[in-house]
C-alpha positions as a Markdown table, in Angstrom:
| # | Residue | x | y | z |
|---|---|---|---|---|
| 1 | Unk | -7.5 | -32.2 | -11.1 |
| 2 | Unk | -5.0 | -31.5 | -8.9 |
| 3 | Unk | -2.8 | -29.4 | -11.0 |
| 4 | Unk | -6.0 | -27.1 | -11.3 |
| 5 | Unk | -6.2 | -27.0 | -7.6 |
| 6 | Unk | -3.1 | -25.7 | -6.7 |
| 7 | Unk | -3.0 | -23.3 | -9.9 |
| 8 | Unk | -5.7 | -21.8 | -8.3 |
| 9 | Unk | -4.3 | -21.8 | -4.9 |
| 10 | Unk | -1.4 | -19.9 | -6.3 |
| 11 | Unk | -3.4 | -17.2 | -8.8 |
| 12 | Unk | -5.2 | -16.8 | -5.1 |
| 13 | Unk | -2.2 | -15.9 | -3.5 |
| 14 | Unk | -1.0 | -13.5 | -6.3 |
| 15 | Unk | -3.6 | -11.7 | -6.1 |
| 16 | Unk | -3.6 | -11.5 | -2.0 |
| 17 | Unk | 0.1 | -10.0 | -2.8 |
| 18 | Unk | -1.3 | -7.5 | -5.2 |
| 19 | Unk | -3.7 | -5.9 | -3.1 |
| 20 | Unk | -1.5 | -6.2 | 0.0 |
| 21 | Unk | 1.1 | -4.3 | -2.2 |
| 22 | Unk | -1.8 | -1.6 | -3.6 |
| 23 | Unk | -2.8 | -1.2 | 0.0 |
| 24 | Unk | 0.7 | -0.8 | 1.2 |
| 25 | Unk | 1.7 | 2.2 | -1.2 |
| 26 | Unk | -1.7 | 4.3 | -0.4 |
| 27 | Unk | -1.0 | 3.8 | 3.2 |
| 28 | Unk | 2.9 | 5.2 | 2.7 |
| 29 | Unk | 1.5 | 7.8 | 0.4 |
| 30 | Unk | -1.2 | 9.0 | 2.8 |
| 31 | Unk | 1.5 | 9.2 | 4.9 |
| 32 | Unk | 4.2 | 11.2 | 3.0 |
| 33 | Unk | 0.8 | 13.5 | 2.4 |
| 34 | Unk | 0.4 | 14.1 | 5.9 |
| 35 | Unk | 3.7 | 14.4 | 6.8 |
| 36 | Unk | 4.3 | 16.9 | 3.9 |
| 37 | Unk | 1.0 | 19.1 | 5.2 |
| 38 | Unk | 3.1 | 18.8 | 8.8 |
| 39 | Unk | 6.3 | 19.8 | 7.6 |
| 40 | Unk | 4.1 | 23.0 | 5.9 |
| 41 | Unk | 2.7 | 24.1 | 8.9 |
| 42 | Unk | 5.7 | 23.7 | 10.6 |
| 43 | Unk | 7.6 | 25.9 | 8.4 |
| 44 | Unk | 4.6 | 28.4 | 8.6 |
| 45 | Unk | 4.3 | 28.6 | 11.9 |
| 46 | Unk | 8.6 | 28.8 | 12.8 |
| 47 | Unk | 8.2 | 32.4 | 10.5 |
């Protein structure tokens, strides 16, 4: 019984590092996004 317990204790804590990882790369890519529409306008706007 045991065994099961911390099986599913670990297979809990994959899967809480999966989704922290998912949420991780959106974040950095909603921010290479943004930057990359700031580094546009900022090229726009120095010509």
């Amino acid at each position: 019984m045991n065994a099961y317990l911390t099986y599913d204790r670990i297979e809990a804590q994959d899967w809480t590092r999966h989704y922290q990882q998912i949420a991780r790369e959106e974040k950095e890519s909603g921010l290479a996004d943004d930057l990359e529409k700031g580094l546009s306008l900022h090229m726009l706007e120095s010509l």
